[in-house]
KOLSE-438239 format. One record per residue (C-alpha): residue in three letters; x, y, z. Coordinates in steps of 0.2 Angstrom, whole numbers, always signed. Example, Ala and Ser with C-alpha at 12.3 -4.5 7.8 and 13.67 -1.06 7.14 Angstrom:
REM KOLSE-438239
<'ALA'; <+62; -22; +39>>;
<'SER'; <+68; -5; +36>>;
REM end
This chain:
REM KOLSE-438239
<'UNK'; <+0; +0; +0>>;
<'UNK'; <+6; +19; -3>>;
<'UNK'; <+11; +28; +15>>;
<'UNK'; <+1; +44; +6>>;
<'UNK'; <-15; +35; +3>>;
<'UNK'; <-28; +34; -10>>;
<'UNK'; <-21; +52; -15>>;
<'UNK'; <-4; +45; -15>>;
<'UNK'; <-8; +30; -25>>;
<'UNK'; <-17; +39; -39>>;
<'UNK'; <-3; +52; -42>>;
<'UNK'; <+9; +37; -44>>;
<'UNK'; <+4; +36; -61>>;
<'UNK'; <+15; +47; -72>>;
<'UNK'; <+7; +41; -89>>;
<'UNK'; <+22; +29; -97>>;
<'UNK'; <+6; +21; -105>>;
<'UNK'; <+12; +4; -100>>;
<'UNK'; <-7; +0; -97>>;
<'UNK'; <-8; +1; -114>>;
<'UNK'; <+3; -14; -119>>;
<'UNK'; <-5; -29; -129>>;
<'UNK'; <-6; -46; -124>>;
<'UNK'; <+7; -52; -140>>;
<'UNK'; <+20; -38; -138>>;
<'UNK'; <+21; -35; -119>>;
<'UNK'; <+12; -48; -113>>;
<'UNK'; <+8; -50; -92>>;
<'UNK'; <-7; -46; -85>>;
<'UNK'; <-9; -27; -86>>;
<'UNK'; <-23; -20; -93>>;
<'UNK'; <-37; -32; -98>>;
<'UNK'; <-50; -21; -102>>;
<'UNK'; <-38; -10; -111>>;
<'UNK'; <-33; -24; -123>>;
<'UNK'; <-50; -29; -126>>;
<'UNK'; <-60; -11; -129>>;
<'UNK'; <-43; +1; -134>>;
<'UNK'; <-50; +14; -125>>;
<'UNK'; <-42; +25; -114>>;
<'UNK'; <-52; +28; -100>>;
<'UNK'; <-52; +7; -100>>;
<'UNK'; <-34; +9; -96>>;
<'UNK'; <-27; +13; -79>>;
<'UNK'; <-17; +28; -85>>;
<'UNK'; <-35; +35; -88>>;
<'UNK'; <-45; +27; -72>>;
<'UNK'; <-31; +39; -62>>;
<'UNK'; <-33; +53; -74>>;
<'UNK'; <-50; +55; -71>>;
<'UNK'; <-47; +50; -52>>;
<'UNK'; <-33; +66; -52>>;
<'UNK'; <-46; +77; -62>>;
<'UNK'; <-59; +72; -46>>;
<'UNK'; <-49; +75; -32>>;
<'UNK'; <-41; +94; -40>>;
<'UNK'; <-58; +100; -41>>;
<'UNK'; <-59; +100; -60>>;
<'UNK'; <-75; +88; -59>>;
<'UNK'; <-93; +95; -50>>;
<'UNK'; <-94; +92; -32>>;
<'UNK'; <-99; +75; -30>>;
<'UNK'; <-97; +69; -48>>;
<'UNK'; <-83; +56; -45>>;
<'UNK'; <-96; +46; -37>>;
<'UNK'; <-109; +50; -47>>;
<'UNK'; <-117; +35; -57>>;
<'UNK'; <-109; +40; -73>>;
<'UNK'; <-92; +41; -65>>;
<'UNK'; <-90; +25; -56>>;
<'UNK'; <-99; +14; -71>>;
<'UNK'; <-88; +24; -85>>;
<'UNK'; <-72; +26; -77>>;
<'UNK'; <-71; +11; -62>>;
<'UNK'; <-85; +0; -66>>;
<'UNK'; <-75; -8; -81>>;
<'UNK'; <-60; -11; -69>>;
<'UNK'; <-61; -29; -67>>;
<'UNK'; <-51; -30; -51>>;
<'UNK'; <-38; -41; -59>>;
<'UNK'; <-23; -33; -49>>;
<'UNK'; <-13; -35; -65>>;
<'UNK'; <-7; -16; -63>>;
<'UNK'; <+0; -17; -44>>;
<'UNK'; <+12; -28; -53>>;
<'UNK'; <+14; -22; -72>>;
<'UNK'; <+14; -4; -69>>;
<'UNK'; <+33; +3; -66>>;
<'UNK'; <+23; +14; -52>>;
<'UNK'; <+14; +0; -43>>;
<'UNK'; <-3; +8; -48>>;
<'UNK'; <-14; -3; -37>>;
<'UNK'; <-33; +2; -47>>;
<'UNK'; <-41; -13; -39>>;
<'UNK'; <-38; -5; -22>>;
<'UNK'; <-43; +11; -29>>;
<'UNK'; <-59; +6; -35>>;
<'UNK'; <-65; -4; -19>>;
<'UNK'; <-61; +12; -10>>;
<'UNK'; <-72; +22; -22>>;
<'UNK'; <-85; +8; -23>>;
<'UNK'; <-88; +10; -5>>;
<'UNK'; <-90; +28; -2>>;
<'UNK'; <-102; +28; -15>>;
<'UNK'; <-112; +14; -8>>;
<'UNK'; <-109; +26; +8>>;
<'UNK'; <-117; +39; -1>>;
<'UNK'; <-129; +30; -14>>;
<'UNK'; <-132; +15; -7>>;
<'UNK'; <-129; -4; -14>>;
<'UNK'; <-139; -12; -25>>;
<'UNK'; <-146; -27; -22>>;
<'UNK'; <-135; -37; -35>>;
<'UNK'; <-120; -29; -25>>;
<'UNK'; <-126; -35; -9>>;
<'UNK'; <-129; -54; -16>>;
<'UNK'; <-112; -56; -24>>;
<'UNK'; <-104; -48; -8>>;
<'UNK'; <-113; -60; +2>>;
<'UNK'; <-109; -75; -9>>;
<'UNK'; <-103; -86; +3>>;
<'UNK'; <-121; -85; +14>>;
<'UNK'; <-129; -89; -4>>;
<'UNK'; <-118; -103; -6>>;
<'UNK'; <-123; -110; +10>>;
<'UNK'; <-142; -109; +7>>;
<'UNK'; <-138; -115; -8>>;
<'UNK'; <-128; -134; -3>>;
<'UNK'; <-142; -133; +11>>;
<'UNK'; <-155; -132; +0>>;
<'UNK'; <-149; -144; -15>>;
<'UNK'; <-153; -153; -26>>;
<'UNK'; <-167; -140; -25>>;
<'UNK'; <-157; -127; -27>>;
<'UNK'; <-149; -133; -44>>;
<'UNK'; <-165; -135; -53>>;
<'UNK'; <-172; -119; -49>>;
<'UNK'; <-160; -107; -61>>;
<'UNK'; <-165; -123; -74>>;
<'UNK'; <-186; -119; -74>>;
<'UNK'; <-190; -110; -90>>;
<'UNK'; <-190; -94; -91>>;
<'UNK'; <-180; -93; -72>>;
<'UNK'; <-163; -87; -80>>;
<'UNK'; <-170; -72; -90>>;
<'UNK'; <-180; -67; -75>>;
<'UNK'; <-165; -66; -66>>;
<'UNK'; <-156; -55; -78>>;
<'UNK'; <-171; -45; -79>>;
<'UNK'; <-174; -42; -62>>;
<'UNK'; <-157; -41; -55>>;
<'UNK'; <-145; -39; -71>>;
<'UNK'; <-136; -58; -68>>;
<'UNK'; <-133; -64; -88>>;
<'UNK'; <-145; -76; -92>>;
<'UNK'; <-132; -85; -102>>;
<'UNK'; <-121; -88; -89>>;
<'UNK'; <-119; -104; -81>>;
<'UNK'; <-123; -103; -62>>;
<'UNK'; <-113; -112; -49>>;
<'UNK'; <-119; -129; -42>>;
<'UNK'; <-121; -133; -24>>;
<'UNK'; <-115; -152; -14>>;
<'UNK'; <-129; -155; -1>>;
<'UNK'; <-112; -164; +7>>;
<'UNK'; <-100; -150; +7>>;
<'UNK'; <-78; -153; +8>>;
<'UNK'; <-80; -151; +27>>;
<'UNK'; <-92; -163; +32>>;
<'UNK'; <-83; -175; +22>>;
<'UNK'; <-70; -171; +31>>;
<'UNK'; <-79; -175; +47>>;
<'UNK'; <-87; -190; +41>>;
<'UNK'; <-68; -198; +36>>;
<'UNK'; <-65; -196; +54>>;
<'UNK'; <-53; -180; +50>>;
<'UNK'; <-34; -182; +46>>;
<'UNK'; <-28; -199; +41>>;
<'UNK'; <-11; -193; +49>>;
<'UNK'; <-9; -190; +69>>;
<'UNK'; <-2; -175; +75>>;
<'UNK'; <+11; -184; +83>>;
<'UNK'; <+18; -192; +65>>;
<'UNK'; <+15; -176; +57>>;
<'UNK'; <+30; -166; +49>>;
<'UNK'; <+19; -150; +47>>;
<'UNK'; <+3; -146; +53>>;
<'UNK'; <-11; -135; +41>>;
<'UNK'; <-26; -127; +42>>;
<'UNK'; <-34; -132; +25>>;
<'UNK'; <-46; -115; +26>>;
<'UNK'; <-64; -121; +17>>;
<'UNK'; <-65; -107; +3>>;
<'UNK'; <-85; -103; -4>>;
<'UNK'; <-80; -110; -18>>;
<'UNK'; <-72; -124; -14>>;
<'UNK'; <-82; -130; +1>>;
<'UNK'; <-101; -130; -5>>;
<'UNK'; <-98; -129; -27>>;
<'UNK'; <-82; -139; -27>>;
<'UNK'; <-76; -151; -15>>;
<'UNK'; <-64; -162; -26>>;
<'UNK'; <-53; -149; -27>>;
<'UNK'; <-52; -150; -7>>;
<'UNK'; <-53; -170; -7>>;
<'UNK'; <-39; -170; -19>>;
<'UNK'; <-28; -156; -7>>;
<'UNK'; <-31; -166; +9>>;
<'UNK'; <-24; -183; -1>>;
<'UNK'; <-9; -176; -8>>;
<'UNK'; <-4; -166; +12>>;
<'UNK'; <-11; -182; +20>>;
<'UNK'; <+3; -191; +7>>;
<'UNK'; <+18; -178; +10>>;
<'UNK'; <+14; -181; +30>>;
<'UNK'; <+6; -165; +34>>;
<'UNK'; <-9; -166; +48>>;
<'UNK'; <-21; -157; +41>>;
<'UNK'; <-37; -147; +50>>;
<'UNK'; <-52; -141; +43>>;
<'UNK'; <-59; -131; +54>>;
<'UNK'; <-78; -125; +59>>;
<'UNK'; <-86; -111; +56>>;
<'UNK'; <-76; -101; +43>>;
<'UNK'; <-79; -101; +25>>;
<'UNK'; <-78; -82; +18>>;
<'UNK'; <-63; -71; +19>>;
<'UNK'; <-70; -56; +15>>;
<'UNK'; <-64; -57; -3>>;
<'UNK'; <-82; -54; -12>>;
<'UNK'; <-86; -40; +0>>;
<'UNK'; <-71; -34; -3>>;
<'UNK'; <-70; -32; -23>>;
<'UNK'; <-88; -27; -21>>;
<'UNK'; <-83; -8; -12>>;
<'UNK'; <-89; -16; +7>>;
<'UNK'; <-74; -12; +15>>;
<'UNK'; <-81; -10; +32>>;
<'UNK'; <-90; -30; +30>>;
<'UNK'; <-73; -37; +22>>;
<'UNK'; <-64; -28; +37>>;
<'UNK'; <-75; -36; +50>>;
<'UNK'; <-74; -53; +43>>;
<'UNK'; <-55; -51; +43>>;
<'UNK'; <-55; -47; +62>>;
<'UNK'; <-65; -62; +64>>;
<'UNK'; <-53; -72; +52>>;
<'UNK'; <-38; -67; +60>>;
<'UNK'; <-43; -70; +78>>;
<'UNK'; <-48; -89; +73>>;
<'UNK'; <-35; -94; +66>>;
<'UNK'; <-17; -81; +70>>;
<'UNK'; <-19; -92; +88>>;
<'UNK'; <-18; -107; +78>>;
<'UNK'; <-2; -101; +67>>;
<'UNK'; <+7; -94; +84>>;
<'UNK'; <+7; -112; +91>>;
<'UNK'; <+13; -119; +74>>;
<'UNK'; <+0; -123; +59>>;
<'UNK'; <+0; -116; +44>>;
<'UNK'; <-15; -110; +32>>;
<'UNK'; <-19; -116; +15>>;
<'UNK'; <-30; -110; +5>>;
<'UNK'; <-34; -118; -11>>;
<'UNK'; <-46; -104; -21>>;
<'UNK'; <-31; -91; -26>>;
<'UNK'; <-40; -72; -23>>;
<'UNK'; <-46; -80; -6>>;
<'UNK'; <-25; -84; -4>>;
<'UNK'; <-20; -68; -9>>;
<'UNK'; <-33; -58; +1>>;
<'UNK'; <-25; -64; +16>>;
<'UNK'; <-10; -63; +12>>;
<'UNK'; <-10; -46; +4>>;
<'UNK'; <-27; -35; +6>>;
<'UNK'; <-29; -41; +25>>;
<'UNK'; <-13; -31; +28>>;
<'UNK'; <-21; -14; +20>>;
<'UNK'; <-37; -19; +31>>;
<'UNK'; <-28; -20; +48>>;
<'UNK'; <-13; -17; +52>>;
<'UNK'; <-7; -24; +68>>;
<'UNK'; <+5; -41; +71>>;
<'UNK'; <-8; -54; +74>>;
<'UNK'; <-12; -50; +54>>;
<'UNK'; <+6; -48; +47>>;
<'UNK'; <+8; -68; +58>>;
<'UNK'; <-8; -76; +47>>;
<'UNK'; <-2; -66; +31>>;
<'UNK'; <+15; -71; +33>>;
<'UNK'; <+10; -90; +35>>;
<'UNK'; <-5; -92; +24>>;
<'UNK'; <+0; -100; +7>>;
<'UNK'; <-10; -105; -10>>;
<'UNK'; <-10; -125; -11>>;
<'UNK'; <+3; -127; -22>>;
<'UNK'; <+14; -113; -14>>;
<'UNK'; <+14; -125; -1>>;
<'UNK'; <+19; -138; -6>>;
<'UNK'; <+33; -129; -15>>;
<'UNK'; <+38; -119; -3>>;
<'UNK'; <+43; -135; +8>>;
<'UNK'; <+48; -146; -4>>;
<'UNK'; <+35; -156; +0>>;
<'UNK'; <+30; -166; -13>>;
<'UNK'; <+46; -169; -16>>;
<'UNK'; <+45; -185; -7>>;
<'UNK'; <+29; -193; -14>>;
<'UNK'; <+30; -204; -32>>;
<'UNK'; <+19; -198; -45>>;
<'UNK'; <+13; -205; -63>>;
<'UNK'; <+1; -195; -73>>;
<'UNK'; <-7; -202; -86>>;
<'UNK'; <+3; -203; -99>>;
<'UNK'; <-12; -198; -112>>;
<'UNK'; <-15; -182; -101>>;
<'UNK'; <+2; -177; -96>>;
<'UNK'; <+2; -162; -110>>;
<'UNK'; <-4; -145; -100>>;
<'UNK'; <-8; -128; -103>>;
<'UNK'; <-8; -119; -88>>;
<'UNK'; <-17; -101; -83>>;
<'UNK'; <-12; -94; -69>>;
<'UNK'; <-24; -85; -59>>;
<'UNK'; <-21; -65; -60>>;
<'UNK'; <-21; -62; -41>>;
<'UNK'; <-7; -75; -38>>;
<'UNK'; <+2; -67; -54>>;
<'UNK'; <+0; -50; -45>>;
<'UNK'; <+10; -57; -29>>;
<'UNK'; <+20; -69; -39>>;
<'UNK'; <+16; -83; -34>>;
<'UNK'; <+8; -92; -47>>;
<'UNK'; <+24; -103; -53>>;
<'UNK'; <+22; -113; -39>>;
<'UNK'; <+11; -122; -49>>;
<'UNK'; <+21; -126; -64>>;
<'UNK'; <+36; -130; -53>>;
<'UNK'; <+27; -145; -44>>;
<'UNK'; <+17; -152; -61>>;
<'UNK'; <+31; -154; -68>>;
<'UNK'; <+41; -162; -54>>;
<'UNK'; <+26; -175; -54>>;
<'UNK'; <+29; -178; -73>>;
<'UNK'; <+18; -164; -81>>;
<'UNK'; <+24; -155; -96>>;
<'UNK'; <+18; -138; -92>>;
<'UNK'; <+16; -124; -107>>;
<'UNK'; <+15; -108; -95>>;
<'UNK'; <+5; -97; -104>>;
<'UNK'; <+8; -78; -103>>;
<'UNK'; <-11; -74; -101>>;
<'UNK'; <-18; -60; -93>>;
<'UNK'; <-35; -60; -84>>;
<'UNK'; <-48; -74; -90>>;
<'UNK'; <-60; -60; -90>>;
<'UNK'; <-74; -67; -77>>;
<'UNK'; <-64; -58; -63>>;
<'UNK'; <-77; -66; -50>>;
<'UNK'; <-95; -57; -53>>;
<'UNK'; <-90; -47; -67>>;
<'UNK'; <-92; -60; -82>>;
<'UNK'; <-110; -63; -72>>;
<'UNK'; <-115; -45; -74>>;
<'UNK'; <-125; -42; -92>>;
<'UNK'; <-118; -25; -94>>;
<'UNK'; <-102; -34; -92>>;
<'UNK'; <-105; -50; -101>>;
<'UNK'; <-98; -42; -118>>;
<'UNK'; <-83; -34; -111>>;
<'UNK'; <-79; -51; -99>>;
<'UNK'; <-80; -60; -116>>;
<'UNK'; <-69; -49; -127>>;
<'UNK'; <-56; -53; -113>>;
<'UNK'; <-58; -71; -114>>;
<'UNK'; <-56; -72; -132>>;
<'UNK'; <-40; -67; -129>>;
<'UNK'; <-36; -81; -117>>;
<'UNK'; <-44; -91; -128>>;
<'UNK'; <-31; -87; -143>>;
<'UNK'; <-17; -92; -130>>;
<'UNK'; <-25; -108; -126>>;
<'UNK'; <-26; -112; -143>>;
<'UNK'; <-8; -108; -149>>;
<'UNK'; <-2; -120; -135>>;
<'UNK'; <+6; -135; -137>>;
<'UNK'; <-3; -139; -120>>;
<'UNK'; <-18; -154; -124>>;
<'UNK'; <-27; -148; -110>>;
<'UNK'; <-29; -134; -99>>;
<'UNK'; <-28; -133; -79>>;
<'UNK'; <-31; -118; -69>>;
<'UNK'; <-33; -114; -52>>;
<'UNK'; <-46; -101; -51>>;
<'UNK'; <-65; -105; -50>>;
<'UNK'; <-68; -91; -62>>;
<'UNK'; <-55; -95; -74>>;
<'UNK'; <-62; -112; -76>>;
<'UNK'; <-79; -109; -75>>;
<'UNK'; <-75; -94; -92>>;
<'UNK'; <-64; -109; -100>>;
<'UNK'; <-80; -119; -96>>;
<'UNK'; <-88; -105; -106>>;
<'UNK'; <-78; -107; -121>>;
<'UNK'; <-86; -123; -126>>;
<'UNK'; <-103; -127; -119>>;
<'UNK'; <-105; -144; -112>>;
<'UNK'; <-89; -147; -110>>;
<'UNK'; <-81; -152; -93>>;
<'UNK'; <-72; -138; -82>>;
<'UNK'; <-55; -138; -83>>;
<'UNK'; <-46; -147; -68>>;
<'UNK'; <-36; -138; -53>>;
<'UNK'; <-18; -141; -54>>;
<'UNK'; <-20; -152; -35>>;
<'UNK'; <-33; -164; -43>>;
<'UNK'; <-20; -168; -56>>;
<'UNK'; <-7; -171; -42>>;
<'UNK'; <-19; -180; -32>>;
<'UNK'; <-26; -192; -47>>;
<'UNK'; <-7; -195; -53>>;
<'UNK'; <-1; -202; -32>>;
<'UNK'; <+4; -217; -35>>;
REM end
C-alpha cells in the first residue's frame, strides 16, 4: 500500500502508458479491459486521470461518485490486480476502485445485485443446504431471463452448483486427518474457501490426499468459509474488514502455536496474504499473512511433494496452464508449474492476462460483452499451446474456459491432477 494513501496512490501514475501494452508484444497481466475495448479511460493511466481530475476540483462536487463516473471510469475495472504488478509505479486500481466503490455505496447505497455477490458465501450455504433443490431452480424455463431481468445476472451464464455434502463434512465424516499429530512433519489449516467448500469439494478432497501423502496433519476447521474477498472487490470495506478481524482472531492463535493455512481458491490466498494487511494493520495480521499459502505454494515452498511418487497419465500429461491473475499479481503463481512438472507434467505456462470473469464481473449483463472480449483473448493463448489440455486454479477461470465450449467439462485444478497422478 502507498504511505500517502488513496491520494498518493493515484498520483503514482506518471502516464508511461504501459497500461496500454498488448497481450502479444508486452504480454503480463496489465490492462485487460484496455486490450480488449482500446480505450483510454479502460486503461489505468485514464482510471487515475480522471481519479486526479476528481480530487483537483476539475470535476462538480460530487461527480466522482456519481453513477456515470463509477460505471464509466471504475466499473469496467475488473479487479484483476494485474497493474500493482505491471505498472513501473505499482498503480494498485483494484484498491482504488474498492475504495471508491464504498463511499459511493456510503453515499448512494448498494444495489441489491451488490449485496448478493458480496454475500456470496451465505448464498452458497443456502444453496448446498438447500440442494438438489437449489440446482433445478435457475434450470425452470423462463428462471434465467428473469433473473437477468430483475437483478442484471446474464442469463447466459452458467450458475454455480451446490453439494448437499459439502468438503468439510466430508472431512468429518472420514474421521478428520488420516495422519496423527504426533507423526506429522507439518501441521495445516486447509481454510474451506466458498467456492471450494459448498460448489467444489474435489478440489479440497484432492488437497487433503496429496498433504495427507507428503505427511502434513491437516485441520479443517468449523465455522469459517468467507474471507471477506467478495465484500471486498464489491466496495464493502467496512464488511470485508470485520470478517478479517473475525478471520484473523480464529485462526493467528492457531499459526502462533505452529500450523500453517492453505488455501486452495487463489483471490481468497491472496486476500490474506496481501489485502488483509491494507485492512488491519497490527502483528496478529502480518503472523496469518505471513503463513498463509496457496496449495501449491505450499507444497513448493517446503519441498513437500518432493518426497511422494507420482505418474500422470501418460495420455493427459500435456498442459496448458493459466495462472490465476491475483497469484500473478503477488507472484506466486509458478508454484504451480514447478510442482506439475516435478510429478511428470509438461507444463506450457501461458503468458495470459485475466480470463475475464474476474469473480462477478463476467455474471453482470452489462459486463457480459466486455468479460468475453477478454476471454477471447485467453482463448487465442489456449489455442496456440502445445498444452492438450488446460488446468487452472481459479473458479472463475475455469468456470470462463467452461464458457468457451458449452457442455464441456471444467478444466481441472492443478491439486486434482497431483492428487489423481499419487501413486
Amino acid at each position: 500500500a502507498n504511505d500517502n494513501g488513496f491520494q498518493g496512490m493515484v498520483e503514482l501514475c506518471h502516464g508511461c502508458g504501459g497500461c496500454r501494452g498488448e497481450q502479444s508484444t508486452t504480454g503480463g497481466v496489465m490492462c485487460p479491459t484496455y486490450r480488449a475495448s482500446r480505450e483510454e479511460i479502460t486503461a489505468t493511466r485514464g482510471r487515475a486521470n480522471a481519479l486526479r481530475q476528481a480530487m483537483s476540483g476539475d470535476l462538480e462536487q460530487g461527480e466522482a461518485v456519481s453513477d456515470e463516473f463509477v460505471e464509466e471510469v471504475m466499473g469496467l475495472c475488473i479487479g484483476c490486480k494485474g497493474c500493482a504488478v505491471d505498472c513501473p509505479s505499482e498503480v494498485d486500481m483494484a484498491k482504488l476502485k474498492a475504495e471508491v466503490t464504498h463511499e459511493y455505496h456510503r453515499r448512494h447505497g448498494a444495489t441489491l445485485r451488490d449485496r448478493l455477490f458480496a454475500n456470496v458465501a451465505t448464498l452458497s450455504r443456502w444453496g448446498s443446504r438447500l440442494a438438489p433443490l437449489s440446482n433445478l431452480l435457475p434450470k425452470l424455463p423462463g428462471a434465467r431471463r428473469a433473473l437477468e431481468a430483475t437483478i442484471g445476472i446474464d442469463a447466459d451464464r452458467p450458475l454455480p452448483a451446490f453439494h448437499a455434502t459439502t468438503f468439510r463434512d466430508w472431512f468429518e465424516r472420514r474421521g478428520g486427518s488420516r495422519v496423527r499429530a504426533t507423526d506429522a512433519d507439518r501441521n495445516a489449516v486447509v481454510y474451506p474457501d466458498p467456492y471450494t467448500n459448498y460448489s467444489h469439494p474435489a478440489a479440497g478432497k484432492a488437497a487433503v490426499r496429496v498433504l495427507e501423502a507428503a505427511g502434513v496433519h491437516v485441520r479443517v476447521p468449523d465455522g469459517l468459509d468467507d474471507t471477506g474477498r467478495p465484500a471486498f472487490s464489491k466496495g464493502f470495506l467496512d464488511r470485508a474488514r470485520q470478517t478479517a478481524i473475525e478471520n484473523v482472531e480464529t485462526l493467528a492463535p492457531l499459526v502462533a502455536d505452529g500450523w500453517e493455512v492453505v488455501v486452495l481458491e487463489p483471490s481468497d490466498a491472496v486476500m490474506i496474504q496481501s489485502d488483509y494487511r491494507d485492512l488491519l494493520s497490527d502483528d496478529a495480521t502480518a503472523l496469518l499473512a505471513n503463513e498463509t499459502y496457496g496449495v501449491c505454494e505450499y507444497l513448493d515452498t517446503f519441498g513437500l511433494d518432493e518426497s511422494l511418487s507420482f505418474d500422470p497419465d501418460a495420455t493427459a500429461r500435456s498442459l496448458a496452464y493459466h495462472g490465476h491473475c491475483h497469484q500473478k499479481a503477488t507472484r506466486t503463481d509458478h508454484h504451480a508449474v514447478g510442482v506439475l512438472r516435478r510429478a511428470g507434467y509438461e507444463v506450457d505456462p501461458l503468458d495470459s492476462g485475466c480470463c475475464g470473469m474476474a469473480g462477478s464481473f463476467g455474471y453482470e449483463a452489462e459486463h457480459a460483452s466486455m468479460s468475453d472480449a477478454i476471454a477471447s483473448i485467453l482463448y487465442d493463448q489456449v489455442d496456440d499451446s502445445n498444452g492438450e489440455r488446460v488446468v487452472a486454479a481459479g473458479a472463475s477461470c475455469r468456470t470462463q474456459l467452461e464458457n468457451r465450449s458449452r457442455g464441456a467439462d471444467q478444466p481441472p485444478t492443478p491439486i486434482e491432477l497431483l492428487a489423481d497422478a499419487l501413486e
